[in-house]
Each structure stands twice: as structure tokens, then as C-alpha cells.
C-alpha positions as CSV (number, residue, x, y, z in Angstrom):
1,X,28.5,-7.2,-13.3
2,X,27.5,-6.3,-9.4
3,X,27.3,-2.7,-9.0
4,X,28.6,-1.4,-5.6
5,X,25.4,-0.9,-3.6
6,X,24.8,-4.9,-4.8
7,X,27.9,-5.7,-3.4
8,X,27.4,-3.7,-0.1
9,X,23.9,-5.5,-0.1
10,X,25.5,-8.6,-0.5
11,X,27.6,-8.6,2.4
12,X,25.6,-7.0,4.6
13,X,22.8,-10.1,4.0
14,X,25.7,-12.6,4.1
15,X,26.9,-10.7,7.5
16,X,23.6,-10.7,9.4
17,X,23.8,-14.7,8.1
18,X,26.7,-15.4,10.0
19,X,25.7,-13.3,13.0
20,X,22.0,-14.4,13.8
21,X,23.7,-18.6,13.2
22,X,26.7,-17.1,15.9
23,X,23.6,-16.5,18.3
24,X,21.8,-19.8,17.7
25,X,25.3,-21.4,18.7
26,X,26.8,-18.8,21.6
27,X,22.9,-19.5,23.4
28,X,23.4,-23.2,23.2
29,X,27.1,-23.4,24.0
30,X,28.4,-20.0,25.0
31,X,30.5,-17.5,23.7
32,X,33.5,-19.5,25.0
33,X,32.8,-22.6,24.2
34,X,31.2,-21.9,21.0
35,X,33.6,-22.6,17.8
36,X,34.0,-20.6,14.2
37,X,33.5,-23.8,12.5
38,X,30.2,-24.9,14.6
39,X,28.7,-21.5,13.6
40,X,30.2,-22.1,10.0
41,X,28.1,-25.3,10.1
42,X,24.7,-23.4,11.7
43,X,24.8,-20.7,9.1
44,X,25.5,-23.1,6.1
45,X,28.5,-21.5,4.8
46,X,32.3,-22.3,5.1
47,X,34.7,-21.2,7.8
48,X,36.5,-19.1,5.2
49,X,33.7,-17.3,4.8
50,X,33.3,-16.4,7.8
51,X,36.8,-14.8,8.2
52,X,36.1,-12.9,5.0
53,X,33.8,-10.8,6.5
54,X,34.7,-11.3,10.2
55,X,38.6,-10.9,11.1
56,X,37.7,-12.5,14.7
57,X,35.0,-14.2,16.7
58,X,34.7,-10.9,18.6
59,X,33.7,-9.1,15.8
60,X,30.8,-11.5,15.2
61,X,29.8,-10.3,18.7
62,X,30.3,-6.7,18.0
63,X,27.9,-6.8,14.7
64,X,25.0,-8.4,16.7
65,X,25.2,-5.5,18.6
66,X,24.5,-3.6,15.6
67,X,22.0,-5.2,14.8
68,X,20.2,-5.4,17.5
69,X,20.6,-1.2,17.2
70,X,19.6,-0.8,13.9
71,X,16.3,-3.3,14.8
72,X,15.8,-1.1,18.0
73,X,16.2,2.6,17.1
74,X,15.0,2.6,13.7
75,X,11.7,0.8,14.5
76,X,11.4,3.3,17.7
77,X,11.9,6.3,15.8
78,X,9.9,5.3,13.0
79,X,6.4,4.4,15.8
80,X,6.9,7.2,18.0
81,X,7.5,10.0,16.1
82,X,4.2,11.1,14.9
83,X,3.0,10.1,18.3
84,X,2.0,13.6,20.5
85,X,0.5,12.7,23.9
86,X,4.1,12.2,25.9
87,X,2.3,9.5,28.1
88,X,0.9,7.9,24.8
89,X,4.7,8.1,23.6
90,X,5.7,6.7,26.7
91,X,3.7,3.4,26.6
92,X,4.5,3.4,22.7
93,X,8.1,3.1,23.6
94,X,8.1,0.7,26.3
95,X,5.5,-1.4,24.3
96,X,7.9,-1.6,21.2
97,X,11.1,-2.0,24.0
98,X,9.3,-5.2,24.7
99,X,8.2,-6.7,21.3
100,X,11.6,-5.9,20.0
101,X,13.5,-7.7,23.4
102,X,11.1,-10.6,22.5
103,X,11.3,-10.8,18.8
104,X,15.2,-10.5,19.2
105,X,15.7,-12.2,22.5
106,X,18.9,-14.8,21.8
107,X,20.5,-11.8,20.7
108,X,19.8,-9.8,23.9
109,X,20.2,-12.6,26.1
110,X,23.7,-13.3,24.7
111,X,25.0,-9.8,24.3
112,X,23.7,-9.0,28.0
113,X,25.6,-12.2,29.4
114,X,28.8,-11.4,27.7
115,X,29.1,-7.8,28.4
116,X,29.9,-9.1,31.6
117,X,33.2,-10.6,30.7
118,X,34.0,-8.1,27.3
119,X,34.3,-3.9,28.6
120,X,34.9,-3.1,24.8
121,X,31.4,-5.3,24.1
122,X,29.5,-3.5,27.1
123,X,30.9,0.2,26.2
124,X,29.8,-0.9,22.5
125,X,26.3,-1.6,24.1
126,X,26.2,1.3,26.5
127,X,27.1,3.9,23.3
128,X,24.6,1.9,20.5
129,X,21.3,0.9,22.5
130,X,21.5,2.0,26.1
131,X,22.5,5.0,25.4
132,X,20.0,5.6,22.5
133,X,16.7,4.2,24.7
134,X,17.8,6.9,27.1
135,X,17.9,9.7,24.9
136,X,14.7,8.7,23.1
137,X,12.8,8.2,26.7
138,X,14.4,11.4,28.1
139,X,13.4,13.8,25.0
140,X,9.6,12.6,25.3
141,X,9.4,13.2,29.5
142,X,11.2,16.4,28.4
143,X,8.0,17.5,26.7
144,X,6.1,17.5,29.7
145,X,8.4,18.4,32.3
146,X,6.3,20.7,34.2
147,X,4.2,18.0,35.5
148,X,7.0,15.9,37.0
149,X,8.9,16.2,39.8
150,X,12.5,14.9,39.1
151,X,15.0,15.9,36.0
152,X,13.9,13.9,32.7
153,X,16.3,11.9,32.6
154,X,16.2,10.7,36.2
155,X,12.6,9.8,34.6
156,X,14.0,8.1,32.1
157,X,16.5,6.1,34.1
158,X,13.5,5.0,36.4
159,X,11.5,3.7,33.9
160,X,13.4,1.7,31.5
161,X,15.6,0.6,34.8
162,X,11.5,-0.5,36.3
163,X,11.1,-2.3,33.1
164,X,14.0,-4.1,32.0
165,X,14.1,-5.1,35.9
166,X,10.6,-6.6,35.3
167,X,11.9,-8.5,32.4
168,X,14.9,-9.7,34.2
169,X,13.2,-11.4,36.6
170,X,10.5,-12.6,35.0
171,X,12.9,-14.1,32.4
172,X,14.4,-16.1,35.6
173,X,11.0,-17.3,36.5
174,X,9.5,-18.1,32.9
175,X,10.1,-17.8,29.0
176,X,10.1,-14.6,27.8
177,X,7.2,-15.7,25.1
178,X,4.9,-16.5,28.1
179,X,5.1,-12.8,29.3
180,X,2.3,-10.7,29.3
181,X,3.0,-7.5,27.3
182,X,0.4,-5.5,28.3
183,X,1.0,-6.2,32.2
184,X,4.5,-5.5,32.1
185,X,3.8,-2.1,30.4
186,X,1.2,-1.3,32.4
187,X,3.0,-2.2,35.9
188,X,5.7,-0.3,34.8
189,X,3.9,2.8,34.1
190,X,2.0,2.1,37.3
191,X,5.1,2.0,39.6
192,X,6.8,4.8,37.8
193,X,3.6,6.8,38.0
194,X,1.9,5.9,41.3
195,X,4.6,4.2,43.3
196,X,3.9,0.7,45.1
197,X,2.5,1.9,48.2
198,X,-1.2,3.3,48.6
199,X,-1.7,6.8,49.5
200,X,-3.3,6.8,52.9
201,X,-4.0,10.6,53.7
């Protein structure tokens, strides 16, 4: 007999299943056009099973979004925390911002289209992952305040808004795998820290 933490196990494997299959299918055919029985089909299960752990396609959506949190934040607490140079911290986080946006990217590129059309999907995304990136970046310039001149988390906002902008349109130009990791993290860090134009005085 299946003790409870089995069980939990069970359905959380069988979940993440259904949900990473949903991403294969939304990224070829949309959200919209995408159908519970085509991502039955993709995941290898049947459409009942689906609705026994998902009352709605939504809430397929909705659990990528977890995931994608519990990938981010739990992999960005666990690298930077025994990190103590902030600007070491700093690179950490927007090196592991863009391994994880690569290694997971159907799921971003999917839940950032979508958020578009869905405010209960883009406040979920805003509250789990934005919201946490933020918080994370803003606690670490926080530690060196003193040598900055604007509020940490105007810092903050800066430099993940510098980045993901850099991925943005790099993603309309090319693949995400053909980026360059350490370039984007160092042009970001660059901009944020130096500005774009020279110093002439």
C-alpha cells in the first residue's frame, strides 16, 4: 500500500508530466489553439487523466508557472547564498537568471506570451518569479548600498529590466541556445555599472 508522501510524489511526477507535454504543444500551436486531448497524446497519458489532476486547461498554465518558480528560486537561493562579494552575487544571479531562462525556455517563452491575454496568469507571474528575482537582486545591492547612488531596488529594477531586455531582443534576432552567456552578463553589468556612453572629462 502507497503511503501518503508516495502518493503526493506520485502526482506531483504525473503533474509536471502533463505540464512540461502542455508546453511542447502550446509552443507549437498556442495556448488557443492547443487542445486537452493533443497534450493527452504528447504526454502519453489519457485525457481523463489529465482532468484528474487539472480541473481546466488554465490550470495547466498556472502549474508551469510553478514550476518554473520552484526551478528559479530554489536553484538561486541554493548558488548564491554562501556567495559574499555583492558584485560576485550579482553576476552569480544574473548568470544562473540565464542558464535557468535557457534550460527552461518553452516554458518562459509560453507563459510570457500568454500573460498578455490571462491578468490572473500575469499577477500569478508577477507574485511567484518577478516578484521573487526582485527581492533576491534588491537584498544583495542592499549589502552594499553605500557605494551606489540610487535606492536598491531601483538597482534592481535596472538590472534584471537591462537583462531580460538583452534577452528579448536577442531572442527576436537568434535562438536563445546561440546566445553567449558570458556576453550578456557581462554587457549587462557593464551598462548598469558604466553606462553606454564614455566619460569624456
Amino acid at each position: 500500500m502507497e503511503s501518503k508522501n508516495q502518493k503526493e510524489d506520485l502526482t506531483e511526477r504525473r503533474k509536471t508530466q502533463i505540464a512540461e507535454a502542455a508546453v511542447k504543444v502550446f509552443v507549437k500551436k498556442g495556448y488557443e489553439g492547443s487542445t486537452t486531448k493533443e497534450i493527452a497524446k504528447k504526454a502519453r497519458v489519457s485525457e481523463g487523466t489529465i482532468f484528474r489532476y487539472f480541473k481546466t486547461k488554465k490550470d495547466i498554465l498556472l502549474y508551469v508557472i510553478n514550476l518554473l518558480t520552484e526551478r528559479v528560486i530554489a536553484e538561486l537561493n541554493r548558488e548564491i547564498e554562501d556567495c559574499t562579494d555583492p558584485k560576485e552575487a550579482l553576476k552569480m544571479i544574473l548568470r544562473l537568471h540565464y542558464r535557468l531562462i535557457i534550460k527552461n525556455y518553452d516554458m518562459f517563452k509560453v507563459v510570457i506570451y500568454e500573460i498578455q491575454f490571462h491578468k490572473d496568469l500575469q499577477e500569478n507571474f508577477y507574485k511567484k518569479i518577478v516578484k521573487s528575482m526582485l527581492h533576491m537582486t534588491e537584498k544583495t545591492f542592499r549589502e552594499y548600498k553605500d557605494d551606489i547612488n540610487v535606492e536598491p531596488r531601483a538597482g534592481a529594477e535596472a538590472l534584471l529590466g537591462i537583462f531580460f531586455g538583452i534577452m528579448l531582443v536577442r531572442n527576436a534576432i537568434k535562438q536563445a541556445d546561440e546566445y553567449d552567456e558570458q556576453e550578456v552578463v557581462a554587457n549587462t553589468l557593464d551598462i548598469l555599472f558604466n553606462g553606454i556612453f564614455k566619460d569624456k572629462h
